[in-house]
C-alpha positions as protocol buffer text, in pm:
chain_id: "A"
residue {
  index: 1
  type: UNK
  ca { x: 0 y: 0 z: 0 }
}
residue {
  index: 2
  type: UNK
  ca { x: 147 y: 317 z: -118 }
}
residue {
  index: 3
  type: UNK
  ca { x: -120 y: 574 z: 25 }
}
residue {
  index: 4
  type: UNK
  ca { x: -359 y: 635 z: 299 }
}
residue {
  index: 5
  type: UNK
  ca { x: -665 y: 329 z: 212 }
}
residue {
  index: 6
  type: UNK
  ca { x: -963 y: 424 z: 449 }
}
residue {
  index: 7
  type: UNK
  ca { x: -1103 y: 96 z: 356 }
}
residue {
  index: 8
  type: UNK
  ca { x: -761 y: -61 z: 488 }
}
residue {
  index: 9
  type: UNK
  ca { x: -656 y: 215 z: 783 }
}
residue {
  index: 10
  type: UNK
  ca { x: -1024 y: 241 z: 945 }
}
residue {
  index: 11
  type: UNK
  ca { x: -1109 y: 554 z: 807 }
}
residue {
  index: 12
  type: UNK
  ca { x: -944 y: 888 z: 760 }
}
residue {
  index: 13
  type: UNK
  ca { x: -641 y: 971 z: 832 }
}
residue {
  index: 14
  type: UNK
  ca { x: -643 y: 1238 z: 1135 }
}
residue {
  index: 15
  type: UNK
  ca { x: -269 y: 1377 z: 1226 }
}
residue {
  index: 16
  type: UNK
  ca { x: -371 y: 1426 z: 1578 }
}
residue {
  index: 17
  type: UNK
  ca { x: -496 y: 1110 z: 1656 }
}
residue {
  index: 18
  type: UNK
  ca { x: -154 y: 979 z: 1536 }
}
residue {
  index: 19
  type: UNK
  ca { x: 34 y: 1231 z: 1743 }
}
residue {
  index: 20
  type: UNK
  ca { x: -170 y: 1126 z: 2063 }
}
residue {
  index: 21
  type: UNK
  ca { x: -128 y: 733 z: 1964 }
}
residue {
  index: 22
  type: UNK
  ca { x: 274 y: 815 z: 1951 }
}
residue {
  index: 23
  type: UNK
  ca { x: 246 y: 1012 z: 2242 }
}
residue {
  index: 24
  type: UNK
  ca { x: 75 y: 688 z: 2447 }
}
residue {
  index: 25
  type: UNK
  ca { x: 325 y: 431 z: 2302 }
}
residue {
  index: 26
  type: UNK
  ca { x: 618 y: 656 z: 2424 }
}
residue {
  index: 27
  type: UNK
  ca { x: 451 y: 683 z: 2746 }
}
residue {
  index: 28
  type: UNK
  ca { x: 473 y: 306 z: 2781 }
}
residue {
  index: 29
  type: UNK
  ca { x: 771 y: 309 z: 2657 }
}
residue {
  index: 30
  type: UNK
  ca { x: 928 y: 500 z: 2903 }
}
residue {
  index: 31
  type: UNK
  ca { x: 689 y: 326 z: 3180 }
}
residue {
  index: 32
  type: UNK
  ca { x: 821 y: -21 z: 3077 }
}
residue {
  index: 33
  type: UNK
  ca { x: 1224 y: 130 z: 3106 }
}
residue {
  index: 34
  type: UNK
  ca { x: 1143 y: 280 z: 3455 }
}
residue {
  index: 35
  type: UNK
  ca { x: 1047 y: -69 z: 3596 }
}
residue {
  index: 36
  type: UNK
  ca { x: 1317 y: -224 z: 3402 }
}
residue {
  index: 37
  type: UNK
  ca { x: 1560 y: -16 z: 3558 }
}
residue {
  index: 38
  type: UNK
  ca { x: 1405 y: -46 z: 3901 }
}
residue {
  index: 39
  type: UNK
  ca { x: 1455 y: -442 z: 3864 }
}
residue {
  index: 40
  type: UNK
  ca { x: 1754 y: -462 z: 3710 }
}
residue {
  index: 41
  type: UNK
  ca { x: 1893 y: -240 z: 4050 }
}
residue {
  index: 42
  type: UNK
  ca { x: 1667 y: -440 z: 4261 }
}
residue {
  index: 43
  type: UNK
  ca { x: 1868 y: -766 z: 4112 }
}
residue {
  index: 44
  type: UNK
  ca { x: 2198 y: -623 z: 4157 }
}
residue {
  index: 45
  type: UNK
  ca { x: 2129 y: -500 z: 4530 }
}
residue {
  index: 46
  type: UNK
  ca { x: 2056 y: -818 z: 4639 }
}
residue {
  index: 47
  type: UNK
  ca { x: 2352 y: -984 z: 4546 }
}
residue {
  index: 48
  type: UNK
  ca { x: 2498 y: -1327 z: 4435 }
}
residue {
  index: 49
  type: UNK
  ca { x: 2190 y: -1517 z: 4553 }
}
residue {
  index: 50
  type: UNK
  ca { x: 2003 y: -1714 z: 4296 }
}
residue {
  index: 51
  type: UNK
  ca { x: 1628 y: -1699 z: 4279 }
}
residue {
  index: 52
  type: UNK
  ca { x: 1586 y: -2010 z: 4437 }
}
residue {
  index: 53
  type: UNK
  ca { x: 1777 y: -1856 z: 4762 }
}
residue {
  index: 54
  type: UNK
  ca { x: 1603 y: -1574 z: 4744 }
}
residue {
  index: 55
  type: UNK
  ca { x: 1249 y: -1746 z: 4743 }
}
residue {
  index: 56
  type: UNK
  ca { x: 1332 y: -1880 z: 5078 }
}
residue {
  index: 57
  type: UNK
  ca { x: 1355 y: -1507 z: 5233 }
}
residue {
  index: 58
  type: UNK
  ca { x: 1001 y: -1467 z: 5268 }
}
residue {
  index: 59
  type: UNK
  ca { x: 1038 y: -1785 z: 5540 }
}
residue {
  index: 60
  type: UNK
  ca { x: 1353 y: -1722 z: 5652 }
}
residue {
  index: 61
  type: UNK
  ca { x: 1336 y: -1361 z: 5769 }
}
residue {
  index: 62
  type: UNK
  ca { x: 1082 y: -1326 z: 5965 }
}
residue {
  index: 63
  type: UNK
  ca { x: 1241 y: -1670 z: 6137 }
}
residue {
  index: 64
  type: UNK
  ca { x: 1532 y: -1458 z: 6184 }
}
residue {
  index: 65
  type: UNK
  ca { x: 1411 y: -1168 z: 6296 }
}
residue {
  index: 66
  type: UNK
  ca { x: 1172 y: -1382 z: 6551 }
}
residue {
  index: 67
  type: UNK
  ca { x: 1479 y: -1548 z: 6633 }
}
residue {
  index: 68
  type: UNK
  ca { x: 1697 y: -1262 z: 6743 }
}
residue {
  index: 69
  type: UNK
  ca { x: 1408 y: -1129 z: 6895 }
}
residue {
  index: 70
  type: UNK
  ca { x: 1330 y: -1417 z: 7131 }
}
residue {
  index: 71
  type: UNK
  ca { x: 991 y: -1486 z: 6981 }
}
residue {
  index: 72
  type: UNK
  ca { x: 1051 y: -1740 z: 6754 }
}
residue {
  index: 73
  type: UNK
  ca { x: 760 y: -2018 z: 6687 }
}
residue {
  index: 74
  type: UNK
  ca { x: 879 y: -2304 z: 6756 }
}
residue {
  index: 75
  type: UNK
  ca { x: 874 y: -2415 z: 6353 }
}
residue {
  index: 76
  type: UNK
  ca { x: 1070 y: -2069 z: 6325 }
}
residue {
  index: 77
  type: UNK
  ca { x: 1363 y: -2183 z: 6565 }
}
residue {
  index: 78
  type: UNK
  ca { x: 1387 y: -2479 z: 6411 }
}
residue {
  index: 79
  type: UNK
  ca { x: 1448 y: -2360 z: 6109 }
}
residue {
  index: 80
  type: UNK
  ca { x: 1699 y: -2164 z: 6206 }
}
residue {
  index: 81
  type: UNK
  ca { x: 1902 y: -2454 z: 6383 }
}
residue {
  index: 82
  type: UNK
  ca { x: 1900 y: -2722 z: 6120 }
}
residue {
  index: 83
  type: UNK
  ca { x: 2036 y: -2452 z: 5911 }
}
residue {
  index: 84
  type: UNK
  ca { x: 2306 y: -2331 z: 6139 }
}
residue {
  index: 85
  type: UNK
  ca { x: 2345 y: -2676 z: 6242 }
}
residue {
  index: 86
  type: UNK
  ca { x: 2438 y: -2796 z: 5854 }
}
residue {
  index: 87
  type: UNK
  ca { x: 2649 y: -2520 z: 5797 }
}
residue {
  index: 88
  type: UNK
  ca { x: 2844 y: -2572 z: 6155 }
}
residue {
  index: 89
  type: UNK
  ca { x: 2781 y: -2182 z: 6252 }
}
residue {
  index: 90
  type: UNK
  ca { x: 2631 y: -2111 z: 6601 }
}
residue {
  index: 91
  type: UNK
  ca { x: 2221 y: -2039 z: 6545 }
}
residue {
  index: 92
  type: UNK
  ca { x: 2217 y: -1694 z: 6673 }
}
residue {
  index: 93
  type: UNK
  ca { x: 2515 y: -1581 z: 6467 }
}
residue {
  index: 94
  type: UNK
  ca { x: 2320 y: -1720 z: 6187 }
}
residue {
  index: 95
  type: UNK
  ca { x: 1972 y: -1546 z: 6245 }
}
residue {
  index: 96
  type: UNK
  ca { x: 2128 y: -1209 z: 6319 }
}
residue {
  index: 97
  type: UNK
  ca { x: 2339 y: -1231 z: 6013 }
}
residue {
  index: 98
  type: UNK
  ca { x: 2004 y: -1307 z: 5793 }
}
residue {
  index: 99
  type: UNK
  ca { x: 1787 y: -1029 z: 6000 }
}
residue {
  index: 100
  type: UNK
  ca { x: 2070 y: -763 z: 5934 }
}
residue {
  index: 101
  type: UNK
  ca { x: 2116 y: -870 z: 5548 }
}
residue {
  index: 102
  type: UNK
  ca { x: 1684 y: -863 z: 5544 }
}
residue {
  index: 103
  type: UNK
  ca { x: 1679 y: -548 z: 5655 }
}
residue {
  index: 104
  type: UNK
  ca { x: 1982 y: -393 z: 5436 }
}
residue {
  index: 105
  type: UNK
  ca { x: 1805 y: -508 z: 5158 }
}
residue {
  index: 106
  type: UNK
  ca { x: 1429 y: -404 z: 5319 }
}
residue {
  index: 107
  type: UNK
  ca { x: 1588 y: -68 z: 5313 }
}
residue {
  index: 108
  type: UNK
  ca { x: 1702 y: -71 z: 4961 }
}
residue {
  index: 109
  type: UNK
  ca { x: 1403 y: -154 z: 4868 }
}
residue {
  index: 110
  type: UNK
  ca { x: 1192 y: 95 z: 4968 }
}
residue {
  index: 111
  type: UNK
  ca { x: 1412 y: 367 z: 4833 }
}
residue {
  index: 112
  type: UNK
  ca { x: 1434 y: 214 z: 4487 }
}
residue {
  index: 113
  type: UNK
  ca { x: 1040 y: 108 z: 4521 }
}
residue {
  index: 114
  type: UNK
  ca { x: 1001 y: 514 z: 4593 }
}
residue {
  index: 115
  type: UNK
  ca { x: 1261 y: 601 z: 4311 }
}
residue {
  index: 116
  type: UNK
  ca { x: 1018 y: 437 z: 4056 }
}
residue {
  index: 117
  type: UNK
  ca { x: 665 y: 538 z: 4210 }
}
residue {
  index: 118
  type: UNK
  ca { x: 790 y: 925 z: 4187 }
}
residue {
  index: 119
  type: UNK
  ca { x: 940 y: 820 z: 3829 }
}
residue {
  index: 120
  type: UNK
  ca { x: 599 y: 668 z: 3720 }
}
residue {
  index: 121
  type: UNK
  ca { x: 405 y: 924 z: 3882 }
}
residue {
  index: 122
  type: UNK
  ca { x: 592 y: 1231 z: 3727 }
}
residue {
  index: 123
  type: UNK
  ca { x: 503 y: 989 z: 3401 }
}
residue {
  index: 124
  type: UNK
  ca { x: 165 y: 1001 z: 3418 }
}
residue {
  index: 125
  type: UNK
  ca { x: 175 y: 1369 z: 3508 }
}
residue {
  index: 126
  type: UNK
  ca { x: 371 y: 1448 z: 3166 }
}
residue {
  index: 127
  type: UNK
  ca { x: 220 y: 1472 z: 2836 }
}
residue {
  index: 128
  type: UNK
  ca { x: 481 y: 1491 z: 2544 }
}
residue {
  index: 129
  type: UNK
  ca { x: 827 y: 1282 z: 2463 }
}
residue {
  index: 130
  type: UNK
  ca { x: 1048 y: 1513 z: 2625 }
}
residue {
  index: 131
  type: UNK
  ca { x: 941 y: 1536 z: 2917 }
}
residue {
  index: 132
  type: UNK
  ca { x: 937 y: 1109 z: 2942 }
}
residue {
  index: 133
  type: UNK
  ca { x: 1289 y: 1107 z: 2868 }
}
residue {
  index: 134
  type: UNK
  ca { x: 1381 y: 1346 z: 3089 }
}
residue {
  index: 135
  type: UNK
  ca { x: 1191 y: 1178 z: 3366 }
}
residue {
  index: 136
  type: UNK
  ca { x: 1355 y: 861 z: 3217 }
}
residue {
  index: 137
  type: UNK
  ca { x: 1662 y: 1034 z: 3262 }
}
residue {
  index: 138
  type: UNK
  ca { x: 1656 y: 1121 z: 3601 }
}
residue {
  index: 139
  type: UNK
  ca { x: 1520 y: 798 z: 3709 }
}
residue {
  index: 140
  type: UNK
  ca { x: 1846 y: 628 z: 3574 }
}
residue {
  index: 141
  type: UNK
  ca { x: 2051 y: 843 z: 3745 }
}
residue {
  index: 142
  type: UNK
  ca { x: 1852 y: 806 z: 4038 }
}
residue {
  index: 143
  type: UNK
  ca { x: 1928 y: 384 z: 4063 }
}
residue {
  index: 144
  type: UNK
  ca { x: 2262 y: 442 z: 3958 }
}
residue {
  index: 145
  type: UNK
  ca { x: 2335 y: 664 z: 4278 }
}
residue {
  index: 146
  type: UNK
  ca { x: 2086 y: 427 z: 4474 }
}
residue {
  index: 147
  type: UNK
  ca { x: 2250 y: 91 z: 4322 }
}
residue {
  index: 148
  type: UNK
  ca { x: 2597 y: 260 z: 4467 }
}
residue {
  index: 149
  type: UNK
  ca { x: 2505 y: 321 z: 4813 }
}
């Protein structure tokens, strides 16, 4: 097709409804780069652990953190024990090492989680393509310095 077919295109061609379809896709665009960013630091700030580690945090944490706190279930404490007990370390040593790493990351994790709600919300706020790439822009900058801490 070499020409604008209103049988073809769904009717006549209108330049602004173009302009406003371009306008949403960058939108997205620059939506889907924000949370990629905010993963990709998310991944990085928590390390060497492989996902299947890291899917035993939601258990293990609050284990810990019960643990150091002397209000462990019992379930809790023992999972803490066979742990430290394979790996030869003393239980307590173990559980306060998890609770501090939880709550390094815990804290990381808010401040990117706030980097990209500010960065999304500044988004939707903004209606043309420079202003998404500058909010773009300043959202990578902000989990670089964030990613560095």
């Amino acid at each position: 097709m070499t020409h604008w077919d209103e049988t073809v295109m769904g009717g006549p061609f209108v330049l602004a409804d173009w302009e406003a379809r371009c306008t949403t896709i960058a939108k997205t665009v620059a939506a889907q780069r924000i949370n990629g960013m905010h993963a990709s630091t998310l991944e990085k700030a928590s390390g060497q652990y492989t996902a299947a580690e890291r899917d035993t945090w939601p258990v293990k944490a609050p284990a810990a953190l019960a643990f150091v706190a002397g209000v462990a279930t019992p379930d809790q404490a023992q999972w803490i024990e066979v742990e430290a007990l394979e790996a030869g370390e003393v239980p307590m040593a173990l559980a306060t090492m998890i609770a501090a790493k939880h709550n390094a990351l815990a804290l990381v994790s808010a401040k990117l989680s706030g980097i990209r709600r500010k960065a999304l919300a500044a988004l939707d706020a903004a209606a043309d393509v420079d202003a998404f790439e500058a909010i773009v822009a300043d959202a990578k900058t902000a989990f670089n310095s964030a990613g560095n801490e």
